[in-house]
Every structure is written in C-alpha cells, then in structure tokens.
C-alpha positions as CSV (number, residue, x, y, z in Angstrom):
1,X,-20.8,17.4,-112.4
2,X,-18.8,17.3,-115.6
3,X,-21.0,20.3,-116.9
4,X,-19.7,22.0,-113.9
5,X,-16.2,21.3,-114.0
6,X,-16.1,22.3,-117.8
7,X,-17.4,25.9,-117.2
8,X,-15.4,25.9,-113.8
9,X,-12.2,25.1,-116.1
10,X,-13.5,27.3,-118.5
11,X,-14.1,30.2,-115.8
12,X,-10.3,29.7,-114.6
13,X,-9.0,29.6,-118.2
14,X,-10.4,32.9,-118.6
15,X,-9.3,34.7,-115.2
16,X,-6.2,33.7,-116.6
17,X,-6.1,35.2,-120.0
18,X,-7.4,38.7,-118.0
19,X,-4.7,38.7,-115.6
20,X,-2.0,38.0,-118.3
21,X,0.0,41.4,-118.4
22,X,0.7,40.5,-122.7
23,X,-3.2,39.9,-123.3
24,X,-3.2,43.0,-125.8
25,X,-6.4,44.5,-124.0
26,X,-6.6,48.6,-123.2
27,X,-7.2,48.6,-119.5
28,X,-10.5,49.6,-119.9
29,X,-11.0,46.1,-121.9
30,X,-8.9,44.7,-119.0
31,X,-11.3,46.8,-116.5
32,X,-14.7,45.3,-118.3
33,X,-13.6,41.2,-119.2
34,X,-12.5,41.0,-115.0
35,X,-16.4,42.4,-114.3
36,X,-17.3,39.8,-116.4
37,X,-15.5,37.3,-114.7
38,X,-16.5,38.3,-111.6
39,X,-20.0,38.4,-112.6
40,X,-19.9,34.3,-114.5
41,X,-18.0,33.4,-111.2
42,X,-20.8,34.7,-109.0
43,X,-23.7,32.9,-110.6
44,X,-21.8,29.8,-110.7
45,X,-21.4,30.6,-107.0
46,X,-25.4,30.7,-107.0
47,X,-25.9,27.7,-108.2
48,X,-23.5,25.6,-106.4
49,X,-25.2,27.5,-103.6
50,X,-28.4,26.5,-103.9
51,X,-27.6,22.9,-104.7
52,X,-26.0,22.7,-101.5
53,X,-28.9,24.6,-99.4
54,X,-30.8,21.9,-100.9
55,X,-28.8,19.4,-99.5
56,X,-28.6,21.0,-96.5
57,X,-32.4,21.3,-96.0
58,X,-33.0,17.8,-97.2
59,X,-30.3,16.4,-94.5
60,X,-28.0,14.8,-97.0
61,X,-24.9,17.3,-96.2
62,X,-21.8,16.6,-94.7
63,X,-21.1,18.5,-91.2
64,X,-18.3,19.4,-93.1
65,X,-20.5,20.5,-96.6
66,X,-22.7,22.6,-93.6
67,X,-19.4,24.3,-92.3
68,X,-18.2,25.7,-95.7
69,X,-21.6,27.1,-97.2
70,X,-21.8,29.0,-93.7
71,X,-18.3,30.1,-94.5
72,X,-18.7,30.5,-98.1
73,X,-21.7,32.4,-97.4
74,X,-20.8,35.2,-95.3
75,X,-17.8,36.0,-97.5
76,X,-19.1,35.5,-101.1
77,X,-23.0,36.8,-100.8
78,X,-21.2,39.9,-99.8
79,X,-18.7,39.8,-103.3
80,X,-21.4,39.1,-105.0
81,X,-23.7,41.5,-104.5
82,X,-21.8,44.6,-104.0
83,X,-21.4,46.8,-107.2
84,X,-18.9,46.0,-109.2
85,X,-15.3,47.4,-108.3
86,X,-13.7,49.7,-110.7
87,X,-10.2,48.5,-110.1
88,X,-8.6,45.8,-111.6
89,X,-6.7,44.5,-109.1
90,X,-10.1,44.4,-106.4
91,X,-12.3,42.7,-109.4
92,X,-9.4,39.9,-109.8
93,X,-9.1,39.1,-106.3
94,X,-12.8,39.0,-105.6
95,X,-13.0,36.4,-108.8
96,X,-10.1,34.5,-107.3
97,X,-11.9,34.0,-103.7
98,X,-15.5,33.1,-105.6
99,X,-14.0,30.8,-107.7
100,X,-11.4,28.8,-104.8
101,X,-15.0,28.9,-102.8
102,X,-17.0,27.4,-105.6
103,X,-14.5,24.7,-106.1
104,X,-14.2,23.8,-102.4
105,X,-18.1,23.4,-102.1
106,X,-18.7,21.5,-105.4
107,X,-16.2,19.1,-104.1
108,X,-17.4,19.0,-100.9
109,X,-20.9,18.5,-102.1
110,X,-20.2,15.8,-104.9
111,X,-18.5,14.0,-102.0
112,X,-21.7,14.0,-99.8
113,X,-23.6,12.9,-102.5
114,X,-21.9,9.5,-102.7
C-alpha cells in the first residue's frame, strides 16, 4: 500500500505541475506531459483493477468494494482505452476521473482487506 500511495501522490503531484498555467511548457509540451499523465494514471488504474477482481473472485470484497469496480469499470475501461485526446482540457479531465476512481477503490480495497 505505501508503494501505491507514493506513486498515487506522485501521479497527483504531477497533474498538478501540468495544469499549472506558469509551468513554462509550449502547449504542445503541455499537450504531451497530460498524455502521459493520462496514460501513468491508467495503468495504475489496471492494477488496482485487477487486485480488486481478485478479491472479488476470491470472495474477500466488500458489497461495497463490488459496487465501485462495477462503477469504476464502466467509466474508466472506456478512458482508458480510447486514443488519446488531442485537447488539453479533455486529457486533464479524463486524468482527474482515473485518478479520484483509483483512490476510491484502493481505499475501499485496503479496507476489505482488514
């Protein structure tokens, strides 16, 4: 978990440097560090992912653990495995929603494990 949390914290620090408007980046720099973003934030969402399908399959999961991948699911498989957006604001939004989701379920999932 504390492996997690560090690059979670470490994801978040970094959506935050992008989305400063002083950062010094050309927007195409802008444009290319929020795909990146988008694209860490997604395979942490992978990960958690299958952590918690494996609790889910093994019967360990919270009802509520079970609600929220379902949810988390149908709204971030799709984020994540569209093409990449080629505008700014689309790219930080979709980072934003990965990374609220991913930090919702490992919550919820280091709480069932207990």
């Amino acid at each position: 978990m504390k492996i997690f949390l560090a690059s979670f914290l470490a994801l978040a620090l970094g959506a935050c440097a992008i989305l400063a408007p002083s950062n010094g980046l050309t927007p195409a720099q802008q444009l290319l560090a929020a795909q990146q973003a988008r694209n860490t934030a997604c395979a942490t969402w992978s990960g958690v992912f299958a952590t918690a399908l494996a609790m889910r399959q093994a019967k360990t999961a919270s009802p509520t653990l079970i609600q929220q991948i379902t949810l988390a699911d149908s709204q971030l498989t799709p984020v994540c495995t569209s093409p990449l957006p080629t505008d700014l604001a689309t790219i930080q939004a979709q980072t934003t929603q990965v990374m609220t989701s991913v930090g919702i379920l490992e919550y919820l999932t280091q709480a069932s494990k207990k």
